[in-house]
C-alpha positions in Angstrom: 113.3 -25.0 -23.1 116.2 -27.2 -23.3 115.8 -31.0 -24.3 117.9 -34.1 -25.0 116.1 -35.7 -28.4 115.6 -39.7 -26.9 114.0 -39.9 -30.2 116.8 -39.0 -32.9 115.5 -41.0 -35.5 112.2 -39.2 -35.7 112.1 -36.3 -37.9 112.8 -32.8 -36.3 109.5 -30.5 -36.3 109.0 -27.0 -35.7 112.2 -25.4 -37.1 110.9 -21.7 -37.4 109.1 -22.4 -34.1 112.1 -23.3 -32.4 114.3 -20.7 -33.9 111.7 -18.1 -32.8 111.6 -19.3 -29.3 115.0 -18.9 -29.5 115.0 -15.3 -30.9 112.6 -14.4 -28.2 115.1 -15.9 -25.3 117.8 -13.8 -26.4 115.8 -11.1 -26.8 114.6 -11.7 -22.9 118.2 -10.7 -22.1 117.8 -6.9 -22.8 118.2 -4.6 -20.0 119.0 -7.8 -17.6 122.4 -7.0 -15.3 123.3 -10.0 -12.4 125.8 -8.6 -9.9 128.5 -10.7 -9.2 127.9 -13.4 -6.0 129.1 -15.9 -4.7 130.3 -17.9 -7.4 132.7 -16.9 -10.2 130.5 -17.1 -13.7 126.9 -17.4 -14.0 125.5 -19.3 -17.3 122.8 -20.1 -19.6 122.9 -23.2 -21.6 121.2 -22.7 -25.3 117.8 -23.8 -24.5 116.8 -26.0 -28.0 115.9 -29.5 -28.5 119.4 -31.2 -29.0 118.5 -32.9 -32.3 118.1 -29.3 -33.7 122.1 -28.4 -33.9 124.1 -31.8 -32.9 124.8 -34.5 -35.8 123.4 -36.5 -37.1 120.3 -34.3 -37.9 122.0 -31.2 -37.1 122.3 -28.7 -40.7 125.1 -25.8 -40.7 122.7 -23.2 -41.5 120.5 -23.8 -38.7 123.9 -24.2 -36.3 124.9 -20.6 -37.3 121.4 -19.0 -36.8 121.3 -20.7 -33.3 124.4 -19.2 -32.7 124.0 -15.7 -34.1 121.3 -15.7 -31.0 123.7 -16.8 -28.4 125.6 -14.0 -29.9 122.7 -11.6 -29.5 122.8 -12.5 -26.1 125.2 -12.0 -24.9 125.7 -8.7 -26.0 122.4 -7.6 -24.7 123.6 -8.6 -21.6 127.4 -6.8 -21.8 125.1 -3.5 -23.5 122.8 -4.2 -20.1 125.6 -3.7 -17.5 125.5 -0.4 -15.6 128.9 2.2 -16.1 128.5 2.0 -12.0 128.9 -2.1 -11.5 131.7 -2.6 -9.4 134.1 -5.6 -9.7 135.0 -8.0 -12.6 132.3 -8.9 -15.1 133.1 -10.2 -18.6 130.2 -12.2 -20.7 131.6 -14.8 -23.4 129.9 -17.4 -25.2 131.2 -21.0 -25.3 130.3 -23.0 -28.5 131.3 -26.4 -28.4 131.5 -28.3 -32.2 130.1 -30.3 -33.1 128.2 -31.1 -29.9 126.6 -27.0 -30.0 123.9 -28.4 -27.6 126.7 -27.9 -25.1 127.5 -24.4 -26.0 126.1 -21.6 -23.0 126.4 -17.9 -22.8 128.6 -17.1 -19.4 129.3 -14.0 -16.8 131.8 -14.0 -15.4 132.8 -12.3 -12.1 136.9 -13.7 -11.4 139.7 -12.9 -13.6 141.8 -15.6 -13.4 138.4 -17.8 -14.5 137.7 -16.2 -17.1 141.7 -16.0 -18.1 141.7 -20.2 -17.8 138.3 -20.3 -19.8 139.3 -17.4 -22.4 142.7 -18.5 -23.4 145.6 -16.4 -24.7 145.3 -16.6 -28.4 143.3 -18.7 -30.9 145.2 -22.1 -31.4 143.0 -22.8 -34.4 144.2 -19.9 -36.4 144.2 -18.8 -39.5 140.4 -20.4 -38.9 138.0 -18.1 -37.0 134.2 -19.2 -36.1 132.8 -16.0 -37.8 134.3 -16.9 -40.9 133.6 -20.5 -41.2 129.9 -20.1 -40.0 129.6 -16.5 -41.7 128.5 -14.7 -38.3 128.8 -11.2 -37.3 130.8 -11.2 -33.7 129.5 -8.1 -31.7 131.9 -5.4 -31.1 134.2 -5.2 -28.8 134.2 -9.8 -28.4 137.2 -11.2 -29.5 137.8 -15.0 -31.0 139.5 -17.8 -29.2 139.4 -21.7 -30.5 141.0 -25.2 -29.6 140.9 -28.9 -30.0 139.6 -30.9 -27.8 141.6 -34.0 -27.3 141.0 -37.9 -26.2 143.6 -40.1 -23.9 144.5 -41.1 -27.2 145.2 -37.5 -28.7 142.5 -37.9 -30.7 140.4 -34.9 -31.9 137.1 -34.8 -29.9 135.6 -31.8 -30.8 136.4 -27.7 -30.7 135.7 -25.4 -28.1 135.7 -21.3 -29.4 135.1 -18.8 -27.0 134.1 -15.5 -28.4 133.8 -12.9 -25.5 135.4 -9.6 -23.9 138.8 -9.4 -24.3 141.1 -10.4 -20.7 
């Protein structure tokens, strides 16, 4: 289940648990398909305790297993879809960094949605997500990466979506 930690100085329990839990949830995804409706992307927020992958308590290795599920995910979910579905339908993961308890897996059923969310090329290049978290991306999803920016044009944080190509 996904939790805001009001209690960040406490020390974070249950790791395996947690990642297990998590396992299982993308695991739960396997042979799911959701038509399109009414609206244009359907999502799933990564359902974890926030303390487990935002700073302060937050530790890389544990960040890139969490994400390796969202991964799993979402390609259970693009492996799920039927060769007869009619209409748009890409799946993409958002992570957000360093704030991953933002990060969702996503549907989505409009084009030009999923063109504004997706980008056209990956402004953080020559960095990629896989390589500076080590993960396998699942074939046939792509790499797309930018800054975030305050009124200030400050760096906030970086958003990479890793998904079907447009």
């Amino acid at each position: 289940m996904r939790q805001l930690d009001l209690f960040e100085y406490k020390k974070l329990r249950g790791i395996p648990r947690r990642l297990r839990a998590l396992s299982r949830w993308a695991d739960a995804f396997e042979g799911s398909f959701w038509p399109p409706d009414r609206t244009p992307y359907r999502n799933w927020k990564i359902p974890v305790i926030s303390s487990l992958v935002n700073p302060p308590k937050a530790r890389r290795a544990i960040q890139r297993a969490c994400m390796a599920h969202m991964l799993r995910a979402a390609k259970r979910i693009t492996e799920s879809r039927p060769e007869s579905s009619q209409g748009y339908y890409k799946v993409a993961c958002l992570f957000v960094l360093p704030w991953l308890h933002q990060s969702e897996v996503t549907i989505f059923y409009d084009p030009d949605y999923y063109a504004g969310f997706f980008g056209e090329r990956n402004e953080l290049e020559p960095r990629t997500l896989s390589s500076d978290f080590g993960l396998s991306i699942p074939e046939g999803f792509v790499e797309r990466g930018f800054y975030v920016v305050d009124r200030e044009n400050q760096i906030e944080e970086e958003w990479w979506t890793v998904g079907e190509p447009l």
